[in-house]
TORTI-259052 format. One record per residue (C-alpha): residue number from 1; residue in one letter; x, y, z. Coordinates in Angstrom, 3 decimals. Layout:
N
+-----+---+----------+----------+----------+
!   k ! r !        X !        Y !        Z !
+-----+---+----------+----------+----------+
! NUM ! A !        X !        Y !        Z !
...
+-----+---+----------+----------+----------+
//
This chain:
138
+-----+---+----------+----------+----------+
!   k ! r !        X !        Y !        Z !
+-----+---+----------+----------+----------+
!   1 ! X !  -12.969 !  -14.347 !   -8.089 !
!   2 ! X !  -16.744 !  -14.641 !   -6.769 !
!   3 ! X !  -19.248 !  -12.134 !   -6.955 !
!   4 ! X !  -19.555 !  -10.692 !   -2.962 !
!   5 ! X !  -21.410 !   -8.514 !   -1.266 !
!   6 ! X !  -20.364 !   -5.988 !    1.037 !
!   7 ! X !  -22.979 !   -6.358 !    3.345 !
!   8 ! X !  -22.435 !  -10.496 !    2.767 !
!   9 ! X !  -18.922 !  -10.336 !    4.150 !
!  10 ! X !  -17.267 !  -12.833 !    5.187 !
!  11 ! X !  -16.079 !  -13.676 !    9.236 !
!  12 ! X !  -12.574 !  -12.330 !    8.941 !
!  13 ! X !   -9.685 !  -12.476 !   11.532 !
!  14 ! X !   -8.488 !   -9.526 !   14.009 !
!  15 ! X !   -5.605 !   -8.483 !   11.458 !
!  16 ! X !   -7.896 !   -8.663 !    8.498 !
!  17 ! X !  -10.428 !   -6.736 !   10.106 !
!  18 ! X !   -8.238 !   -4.039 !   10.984 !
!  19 ! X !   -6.545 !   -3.665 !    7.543 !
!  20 ! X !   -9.960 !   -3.462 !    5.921 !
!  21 ! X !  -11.177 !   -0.890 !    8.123 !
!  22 ! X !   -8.148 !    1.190 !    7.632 !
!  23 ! X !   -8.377 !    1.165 !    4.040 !
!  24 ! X !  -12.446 !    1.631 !    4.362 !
!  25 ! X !  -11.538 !    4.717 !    6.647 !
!  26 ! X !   -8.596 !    5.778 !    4.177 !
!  27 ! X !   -9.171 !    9.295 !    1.889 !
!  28 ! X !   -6.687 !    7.750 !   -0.776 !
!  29 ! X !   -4.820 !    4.348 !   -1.591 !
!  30 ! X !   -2.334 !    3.078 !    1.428 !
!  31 ! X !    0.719 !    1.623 !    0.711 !
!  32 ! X !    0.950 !   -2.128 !    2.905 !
!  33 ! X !    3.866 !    0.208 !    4.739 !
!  34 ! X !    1.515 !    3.277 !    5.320 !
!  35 ! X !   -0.865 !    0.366 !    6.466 !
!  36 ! X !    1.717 !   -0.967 !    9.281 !
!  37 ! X !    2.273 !    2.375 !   10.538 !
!  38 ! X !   -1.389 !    3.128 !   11.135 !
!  39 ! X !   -1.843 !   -0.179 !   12.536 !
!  40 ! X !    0.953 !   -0.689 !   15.138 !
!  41 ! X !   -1.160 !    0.633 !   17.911 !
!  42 ! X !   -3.741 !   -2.422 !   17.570 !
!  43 ! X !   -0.984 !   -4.980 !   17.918 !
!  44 ! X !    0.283 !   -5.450 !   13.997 !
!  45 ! X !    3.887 !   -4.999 !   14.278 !
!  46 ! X !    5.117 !   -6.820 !   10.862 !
!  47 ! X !    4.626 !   -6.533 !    7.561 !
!  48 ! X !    4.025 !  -10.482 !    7.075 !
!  49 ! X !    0.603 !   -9.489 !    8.856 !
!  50 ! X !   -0.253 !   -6.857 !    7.159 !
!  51 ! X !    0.840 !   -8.367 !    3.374 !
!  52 ! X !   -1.263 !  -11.658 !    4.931 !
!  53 ! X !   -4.328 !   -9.812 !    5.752 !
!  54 ! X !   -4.501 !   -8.005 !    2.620 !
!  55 ! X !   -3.847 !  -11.470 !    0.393 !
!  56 ! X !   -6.804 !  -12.552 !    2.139 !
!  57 ! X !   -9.218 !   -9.358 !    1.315 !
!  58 ! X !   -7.766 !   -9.758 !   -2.465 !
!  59 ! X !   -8.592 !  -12.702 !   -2.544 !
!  60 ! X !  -12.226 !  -12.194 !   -1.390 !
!  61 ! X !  -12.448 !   -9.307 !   -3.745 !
!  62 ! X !  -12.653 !   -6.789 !   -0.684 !
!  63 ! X !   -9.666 !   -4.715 !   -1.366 !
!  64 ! X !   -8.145 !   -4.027 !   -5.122 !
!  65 ! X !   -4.230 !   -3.701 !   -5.506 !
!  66 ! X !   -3.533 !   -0.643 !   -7.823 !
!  67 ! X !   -0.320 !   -2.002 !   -9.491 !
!  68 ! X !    0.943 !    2.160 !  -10.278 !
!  69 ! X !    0.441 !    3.045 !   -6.987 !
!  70 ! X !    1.946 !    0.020 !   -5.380 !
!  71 ! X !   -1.156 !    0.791 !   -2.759 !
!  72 ! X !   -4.173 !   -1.097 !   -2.084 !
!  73 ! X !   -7.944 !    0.374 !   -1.850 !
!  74 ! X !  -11.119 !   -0.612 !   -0.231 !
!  75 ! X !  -13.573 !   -2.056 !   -3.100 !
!  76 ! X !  -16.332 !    0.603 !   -3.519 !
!  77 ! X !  -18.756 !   -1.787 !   -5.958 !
!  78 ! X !  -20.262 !   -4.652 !   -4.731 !
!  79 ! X !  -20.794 !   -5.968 !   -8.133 !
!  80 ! X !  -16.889 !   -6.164 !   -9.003 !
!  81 ! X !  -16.083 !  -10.120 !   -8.018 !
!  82 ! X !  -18.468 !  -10.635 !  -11.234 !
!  83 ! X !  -16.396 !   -8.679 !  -13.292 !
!  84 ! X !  -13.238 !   -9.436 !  -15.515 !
!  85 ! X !  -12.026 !   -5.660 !  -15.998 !
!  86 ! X !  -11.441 !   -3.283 !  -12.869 !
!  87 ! X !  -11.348 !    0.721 !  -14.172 !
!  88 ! X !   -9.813 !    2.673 !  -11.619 !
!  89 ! X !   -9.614 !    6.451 !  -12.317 !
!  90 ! X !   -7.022 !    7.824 !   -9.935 !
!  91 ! X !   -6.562 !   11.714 !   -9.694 !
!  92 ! X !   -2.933 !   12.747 !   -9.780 !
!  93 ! X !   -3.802 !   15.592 !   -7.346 !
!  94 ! X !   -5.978 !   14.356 !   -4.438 !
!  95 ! X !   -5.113 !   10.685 !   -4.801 !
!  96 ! X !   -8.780 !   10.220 !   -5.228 !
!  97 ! X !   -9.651 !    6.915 !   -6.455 !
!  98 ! X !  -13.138 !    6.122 !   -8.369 !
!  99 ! X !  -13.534 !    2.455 !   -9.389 !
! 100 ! X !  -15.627 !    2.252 !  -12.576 !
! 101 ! X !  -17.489 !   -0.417 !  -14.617 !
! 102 ! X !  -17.708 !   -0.632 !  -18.459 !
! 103 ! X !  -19.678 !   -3.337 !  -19.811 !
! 104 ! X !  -18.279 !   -2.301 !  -23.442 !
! 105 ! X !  -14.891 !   -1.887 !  -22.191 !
! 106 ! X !  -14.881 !   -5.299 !  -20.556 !
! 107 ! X !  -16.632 !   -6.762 !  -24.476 !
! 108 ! X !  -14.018 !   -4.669 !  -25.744 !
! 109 ! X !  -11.146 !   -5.974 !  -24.166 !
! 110 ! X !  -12.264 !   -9.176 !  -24.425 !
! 111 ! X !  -12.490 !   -8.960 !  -28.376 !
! 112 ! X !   -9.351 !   -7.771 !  -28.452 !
! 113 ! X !   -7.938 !  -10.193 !  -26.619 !
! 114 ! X !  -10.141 !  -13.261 !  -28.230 !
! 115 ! X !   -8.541 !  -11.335 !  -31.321 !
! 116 ! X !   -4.923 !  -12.791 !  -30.712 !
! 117 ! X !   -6.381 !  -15.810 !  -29.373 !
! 118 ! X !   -6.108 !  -15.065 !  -25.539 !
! 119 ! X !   -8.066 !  -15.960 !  -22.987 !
! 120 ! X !   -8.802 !  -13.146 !  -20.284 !
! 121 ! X !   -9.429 !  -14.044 !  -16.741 !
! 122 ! X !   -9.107 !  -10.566 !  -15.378 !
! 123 ! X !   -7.931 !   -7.019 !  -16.599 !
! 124 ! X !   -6.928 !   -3.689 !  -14.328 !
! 125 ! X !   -7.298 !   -0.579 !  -16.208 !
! 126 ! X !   -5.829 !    2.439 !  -14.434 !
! 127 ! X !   -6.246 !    6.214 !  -15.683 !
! 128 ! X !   -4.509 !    8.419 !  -14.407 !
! 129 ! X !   -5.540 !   12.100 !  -14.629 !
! 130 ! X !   -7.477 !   15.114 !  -12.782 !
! 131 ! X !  -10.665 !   14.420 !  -10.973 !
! 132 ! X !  -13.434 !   16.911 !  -11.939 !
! 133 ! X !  -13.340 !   18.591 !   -7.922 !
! 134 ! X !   -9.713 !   18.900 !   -8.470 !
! 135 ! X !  -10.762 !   20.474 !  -11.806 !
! 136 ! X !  -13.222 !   22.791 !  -10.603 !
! 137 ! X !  -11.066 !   24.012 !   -7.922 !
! 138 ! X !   -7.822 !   25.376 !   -9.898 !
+-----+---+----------+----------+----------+
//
């Protein structure tokens, strides 16, 4: 993956376009289903487009797939497509996804990994716990 920009982004089709927005616009991860059904209205009818559109953004490093959630969420760090380790903290509550960066973590991992003789091209990390509004609220 390439280190991006947000404000660098790249031309992207109609369908690509509309499944980043909707996941820009989105309070919590979307499934590619929950996707679909917010999207029929603009003319995307089938889940080929949708799972299409959203290889696309992964692949420019403007969405993230949370593998847990079997959703997908708009990147909120530009400096992420330089990075081999994605930390997403997800609260169990709200849905509420932060995406995080550890340079130790990442040197950590890596070690670890180096360790056993393994080569890492790229790690997900996903905690799953209470967010600190949730936490203040209850």
């Amino acid at each position: 993956m390439t280190a991006h920009s947000h404000t660098d982004q790249p031309a992207l089709t109609k369908n690509q376009s509309l499944v980043y927005d909707a996941l820009t616009d989105a309070k919590a991860p979307l499934s590619a289903y929950a996707i679909l059904d917010g999207l029929r209205e603009h003319g995307i009818r089938a889940p080929l487009q949708v799972y299409r559109a959203l290889d696309k953004l992964l692949e420019l490093g403007l969405v993230h797939r949370l593998e847990s959630l079997n959703s997908f969420v708009a990147c909120s760090n530009s400096e992420c497509g330089a990075r081999e380790t994605m930390v997403f903290a997800i609260c169990v509550k709200c849905n509420k996804v932060s995406e995080l960066a550890d340079d130790r973590l990442e040197a950590h991992l890596g070690a670890l990994a180096a360790a056993d003789h393994f080569t890492v091209h790229a790690a997900t990390v996903e905690l799953r716990g209470i967010c600190g509004q949730c936490r203040s609220d209850a």
